[in-house]
C-alpha positions as CSV (number, residue, x, y, z in Angstrom):
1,X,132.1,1.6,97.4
2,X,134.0,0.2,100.5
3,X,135.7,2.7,102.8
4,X,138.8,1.5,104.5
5,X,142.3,2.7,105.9
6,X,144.5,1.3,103.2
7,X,148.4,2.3,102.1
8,X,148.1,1.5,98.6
9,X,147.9,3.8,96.6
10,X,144.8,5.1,93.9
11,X,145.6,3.2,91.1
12,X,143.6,5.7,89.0
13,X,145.2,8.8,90.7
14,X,148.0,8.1,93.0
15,X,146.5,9.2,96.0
16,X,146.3,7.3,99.2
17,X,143.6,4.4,98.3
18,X,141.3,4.6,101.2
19,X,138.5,3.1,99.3
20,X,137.7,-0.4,97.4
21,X,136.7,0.3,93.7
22,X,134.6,-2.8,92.2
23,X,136.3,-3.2,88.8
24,X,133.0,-4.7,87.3
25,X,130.5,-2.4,88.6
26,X,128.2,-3.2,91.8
27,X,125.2,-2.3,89.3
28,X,126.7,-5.0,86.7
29,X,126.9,-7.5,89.5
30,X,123.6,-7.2,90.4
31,X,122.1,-7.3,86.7
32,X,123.8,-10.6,86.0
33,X,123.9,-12.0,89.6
34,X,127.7,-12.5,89.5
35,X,128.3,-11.2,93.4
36,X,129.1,-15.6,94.1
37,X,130.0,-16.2,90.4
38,X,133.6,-16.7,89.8
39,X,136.2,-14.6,87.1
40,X,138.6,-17.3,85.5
41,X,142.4,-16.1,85.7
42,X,144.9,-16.5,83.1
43,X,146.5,-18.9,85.6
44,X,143.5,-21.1,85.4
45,X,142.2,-20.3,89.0
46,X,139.8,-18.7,89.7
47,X,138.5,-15.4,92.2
48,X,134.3,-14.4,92.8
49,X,133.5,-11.1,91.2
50,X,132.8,-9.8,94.7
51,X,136.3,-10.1,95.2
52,X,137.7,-8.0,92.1
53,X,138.4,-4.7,94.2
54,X,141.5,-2.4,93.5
55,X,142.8,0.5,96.0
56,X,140.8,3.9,94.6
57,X,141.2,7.5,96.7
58,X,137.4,8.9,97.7
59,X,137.4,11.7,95.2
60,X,138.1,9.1,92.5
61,X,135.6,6.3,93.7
62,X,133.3,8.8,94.7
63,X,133.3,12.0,92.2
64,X,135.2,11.1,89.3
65,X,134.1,7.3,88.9
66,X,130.1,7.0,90.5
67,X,128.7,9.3,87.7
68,X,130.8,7.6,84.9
69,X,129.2,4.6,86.2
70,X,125.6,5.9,86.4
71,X,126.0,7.9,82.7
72,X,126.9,4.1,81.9
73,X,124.2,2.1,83.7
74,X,121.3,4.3,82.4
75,X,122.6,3.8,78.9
76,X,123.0,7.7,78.5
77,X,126.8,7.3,77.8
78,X,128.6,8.9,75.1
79,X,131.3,7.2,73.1
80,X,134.2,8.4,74.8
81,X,132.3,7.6,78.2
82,X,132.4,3.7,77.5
83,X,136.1,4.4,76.1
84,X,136.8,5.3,79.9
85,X,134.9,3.0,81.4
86,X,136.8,0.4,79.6
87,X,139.8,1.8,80.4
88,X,138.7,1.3,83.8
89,X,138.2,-1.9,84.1
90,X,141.0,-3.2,82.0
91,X,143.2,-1.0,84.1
92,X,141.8,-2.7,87.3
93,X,141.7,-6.2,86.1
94,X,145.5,-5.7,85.6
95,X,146.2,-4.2,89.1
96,X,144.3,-6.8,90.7
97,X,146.1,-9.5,88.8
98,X,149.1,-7.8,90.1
99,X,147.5,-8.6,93.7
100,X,147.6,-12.3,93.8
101,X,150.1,-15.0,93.9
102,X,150.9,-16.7,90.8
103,X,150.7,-19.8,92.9
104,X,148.3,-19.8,96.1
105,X,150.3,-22.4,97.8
106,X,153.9,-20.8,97.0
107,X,152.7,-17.2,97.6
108,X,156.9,-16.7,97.3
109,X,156.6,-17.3,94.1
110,X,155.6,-14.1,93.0
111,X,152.2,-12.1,92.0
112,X,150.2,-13.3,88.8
113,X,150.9,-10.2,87.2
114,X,154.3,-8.2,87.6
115,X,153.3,-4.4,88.9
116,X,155.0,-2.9,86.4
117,X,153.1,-4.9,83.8
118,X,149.8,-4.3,85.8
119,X,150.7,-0.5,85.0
120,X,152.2,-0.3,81.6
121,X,148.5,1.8,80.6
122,X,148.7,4.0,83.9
123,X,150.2,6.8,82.1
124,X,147.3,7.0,80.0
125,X,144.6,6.2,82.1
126,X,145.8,9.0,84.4
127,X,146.1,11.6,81.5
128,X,142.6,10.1,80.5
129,X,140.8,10.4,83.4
130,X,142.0,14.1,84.0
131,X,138.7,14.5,81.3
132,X,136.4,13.4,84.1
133,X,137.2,16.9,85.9
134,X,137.6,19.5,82.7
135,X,134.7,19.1,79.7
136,X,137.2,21.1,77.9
137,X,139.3,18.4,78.2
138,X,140.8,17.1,74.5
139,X,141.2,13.8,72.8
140,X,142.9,13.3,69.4
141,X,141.6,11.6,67.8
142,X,138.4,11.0,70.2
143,X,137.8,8.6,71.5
144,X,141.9,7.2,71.4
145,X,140.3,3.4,70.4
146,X,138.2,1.8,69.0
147,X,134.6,1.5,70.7
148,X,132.2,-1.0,69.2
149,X,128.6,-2.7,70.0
150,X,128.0,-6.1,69.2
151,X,124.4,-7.2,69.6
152,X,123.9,-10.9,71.3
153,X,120.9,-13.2,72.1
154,X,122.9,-14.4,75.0
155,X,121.4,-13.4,78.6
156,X,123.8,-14.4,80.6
157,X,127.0,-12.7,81.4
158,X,130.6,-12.7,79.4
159,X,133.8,-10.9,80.1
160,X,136.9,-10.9,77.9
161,X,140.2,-8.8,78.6
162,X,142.9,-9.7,76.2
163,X,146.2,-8.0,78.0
164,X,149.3,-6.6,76.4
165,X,150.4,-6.3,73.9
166,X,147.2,-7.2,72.3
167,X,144.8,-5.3,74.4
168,X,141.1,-5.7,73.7
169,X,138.3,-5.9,76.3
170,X,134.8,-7.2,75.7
171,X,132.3,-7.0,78.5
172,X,128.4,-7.8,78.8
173,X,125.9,-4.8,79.0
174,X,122.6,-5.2,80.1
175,X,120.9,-4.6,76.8
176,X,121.6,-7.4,74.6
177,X,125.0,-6.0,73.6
178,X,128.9,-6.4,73.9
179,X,130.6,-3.2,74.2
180,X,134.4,-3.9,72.6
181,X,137.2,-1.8,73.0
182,X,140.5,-1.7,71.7
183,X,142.3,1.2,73.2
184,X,145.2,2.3,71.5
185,X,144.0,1.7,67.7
186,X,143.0,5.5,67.4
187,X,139.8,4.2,66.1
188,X,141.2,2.5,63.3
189,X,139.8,-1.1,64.1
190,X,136.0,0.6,64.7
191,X,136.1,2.2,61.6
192,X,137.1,-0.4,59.4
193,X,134.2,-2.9,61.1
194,X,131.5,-0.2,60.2
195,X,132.0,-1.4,56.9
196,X,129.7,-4.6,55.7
197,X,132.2,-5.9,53.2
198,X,135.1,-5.7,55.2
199,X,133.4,-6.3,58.7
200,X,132.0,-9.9,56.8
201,X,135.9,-10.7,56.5
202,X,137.4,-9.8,60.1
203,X,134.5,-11.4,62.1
204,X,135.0,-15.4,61.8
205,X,131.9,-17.5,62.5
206,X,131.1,-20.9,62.8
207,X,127.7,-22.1,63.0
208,X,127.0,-24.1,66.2
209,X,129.4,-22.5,68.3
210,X,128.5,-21.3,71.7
211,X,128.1,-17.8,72.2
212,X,131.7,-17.4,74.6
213,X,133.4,-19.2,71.6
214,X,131.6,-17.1,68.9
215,X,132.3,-13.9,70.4
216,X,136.0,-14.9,70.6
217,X,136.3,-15.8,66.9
218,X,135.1,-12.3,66.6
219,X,138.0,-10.6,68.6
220,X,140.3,-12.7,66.9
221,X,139.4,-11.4,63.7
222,X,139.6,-7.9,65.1
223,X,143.3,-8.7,67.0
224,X,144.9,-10.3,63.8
225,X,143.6,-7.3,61.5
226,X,145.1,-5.0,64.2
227,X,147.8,-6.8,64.6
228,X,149.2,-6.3,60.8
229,X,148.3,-2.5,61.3
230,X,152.0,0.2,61.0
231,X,150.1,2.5,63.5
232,X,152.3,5.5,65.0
233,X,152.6,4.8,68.4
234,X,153.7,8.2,69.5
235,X,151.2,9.7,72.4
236,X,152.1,13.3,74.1
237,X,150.1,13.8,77.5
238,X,149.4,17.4,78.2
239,X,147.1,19.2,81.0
240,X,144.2,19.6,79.4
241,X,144.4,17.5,76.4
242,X,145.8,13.8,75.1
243,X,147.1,13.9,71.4
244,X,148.5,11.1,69.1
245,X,150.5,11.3,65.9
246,X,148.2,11.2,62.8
247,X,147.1,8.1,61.7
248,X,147.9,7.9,57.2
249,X,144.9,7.4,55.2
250,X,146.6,4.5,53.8
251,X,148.1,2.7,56.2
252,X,151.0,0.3,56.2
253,X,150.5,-3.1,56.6
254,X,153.1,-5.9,58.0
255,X,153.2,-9.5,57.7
256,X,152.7,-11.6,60.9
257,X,154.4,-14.8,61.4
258,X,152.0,-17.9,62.7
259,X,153.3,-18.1,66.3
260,X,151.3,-14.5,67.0
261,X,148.4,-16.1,65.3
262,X,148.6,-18.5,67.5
263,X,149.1,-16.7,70.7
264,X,146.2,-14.5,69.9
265,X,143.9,-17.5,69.8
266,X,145.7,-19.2,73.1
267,X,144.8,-15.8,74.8
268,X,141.1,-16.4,73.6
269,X,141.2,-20.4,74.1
270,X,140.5,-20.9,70.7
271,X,141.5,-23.8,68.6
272,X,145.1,-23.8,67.3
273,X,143.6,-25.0,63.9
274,X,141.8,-21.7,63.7
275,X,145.2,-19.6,63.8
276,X,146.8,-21.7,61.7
277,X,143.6,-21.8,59.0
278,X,143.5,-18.0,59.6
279,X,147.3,-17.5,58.8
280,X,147.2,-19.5,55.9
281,X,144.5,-17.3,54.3
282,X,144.9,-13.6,55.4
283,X,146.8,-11.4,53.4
284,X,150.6,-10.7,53.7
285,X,151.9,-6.9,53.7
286,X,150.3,-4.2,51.7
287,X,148.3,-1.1,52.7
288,X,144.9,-0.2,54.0
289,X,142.9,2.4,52.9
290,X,140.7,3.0,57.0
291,X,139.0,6.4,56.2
């Protein structure tokens, strides 16, 4: 935590920002070195890790965030904790997109990330986060996404954040694992992949791979099988709880045409051929049968 006079606002809260929040944890940083390592951009450039800071308010940084953090670093975290924590740093990544210039040398040209856009979760972050002050606090269902572990033999560090409207995160934890979280599936996504037969279908693999490029056939099988997925979208934010409409046992399916296959995989840099081998063997509309 960096304590500074700043005018920006919390992006977590609202309040004055007086403080610099590391969106990929100090603790993380250290475990993987990554302090002088560099985060590519979606522009292609690229920023050191150090450098990822948002505007956060003391109590936030300090009280609502710090034992979040720890609950997450000692590996004592529930599931909804890592849903937060997720939603932290997907949250972040967008505001600090929204931060920098599309274009260094034509810092005219507008940020890399329109505010607005940087935003689009902060309604539900802030109604989230209310639950690191109340234990009473309510999710339905809980957690509001899907929160997964995939092991890996890989030491060394990987971080993927899909944005809107997509919006997946995948992020290195110290033992051995990838925590992956899609937010606003209400768990659908998780609970399908806990099944062998159906899990052996969404997660794409090709031997030989590296591990970046096998993890992100992996998300891509998650993304397109969420992507064909009728889920209600409706979400009601109250004091003490956040509640979304009721997901159907069987749940509609759509068809999706090639170009989303294909922007999926341009958002993971993965082969074109792979969307379009992908989209020329999934299933069209139907129903699925999640729980």
């Amino acid at each position: 935590m960096n304590q500074k006079k700043d005018s920006r606002p919390c992006i977590f809260c609202g309040a004055p920002g007086e403080t610099d929040e590391h969106v990929v944890p100090k603790w993380l940083l250290r475990h993987f070195d990554l302090f002088d390592e560099r985060l590519l951009l979606w522009n292609g450039t690229t920023i050191p890790y150090r450098q990822v800071v948002v505007p956060a308010c003391l109590r936030c940084n300090h009280d609502r965030l710090a034992p979040l953090e720890q609950r997450v670093q000692e590996g004592s975290a529930t599931t909804r904790d890592y849903y937060l924590w997720a939603l932290k740093i997907m949250h972040g990544l967008g505001h600090r997109d929204a931060a920098l210039p599309a274009k260094r040398e034509k810092p005219a040209a507008g940020p890399l990330l329109p505010a607005d856009v940087a935003d689009d979760m902060g309604d539900l972050v802030r109604a989230a986060f209310r639950s690191l002050d109340n234990r009473a606090f309510a999710f339905s269902p809980d957690p509001f996404g899907s929160v997964m572990f995939i092991d890996s033999s890989r030491r060394d560090f990987m971080l993927i954040d899909v944005p809107r409207p997509y919006r997946l995160i995948a992020i290195a934890l110290p033992r051995d694992q990838h925590l992956v979280v899609l937010p606003l599936d209400r768990g659908v996504v998780a609970k399908v992949y806990g099944r062998k037969p159906v899990r052996k279908r969404l997660l794409l693999e090709v031997p030989g791979l590296d591990g970046h490029l096998q993890l992100a056939m992996k998300l891509f099988g998650m993304l397109i099988f969420r992507a064909h997925l009728l889920i209600p979208r409706e979400i009601v934010a109250e004091d003490e709880a956040l509640v979304a409409a009721q997901v159907p046992r069987k749940l509609p399916t759509r068809h999706q045409s090639l170009e989303l296959y294909r922007a999926i995989a341009r958002m993971l840099r993965l082969p074109m051929e792979l969307a379009d081998r992908a989209h020329a063997n999934y299933g069209g509309a139907g129903v699925v049968r999640w729980r």
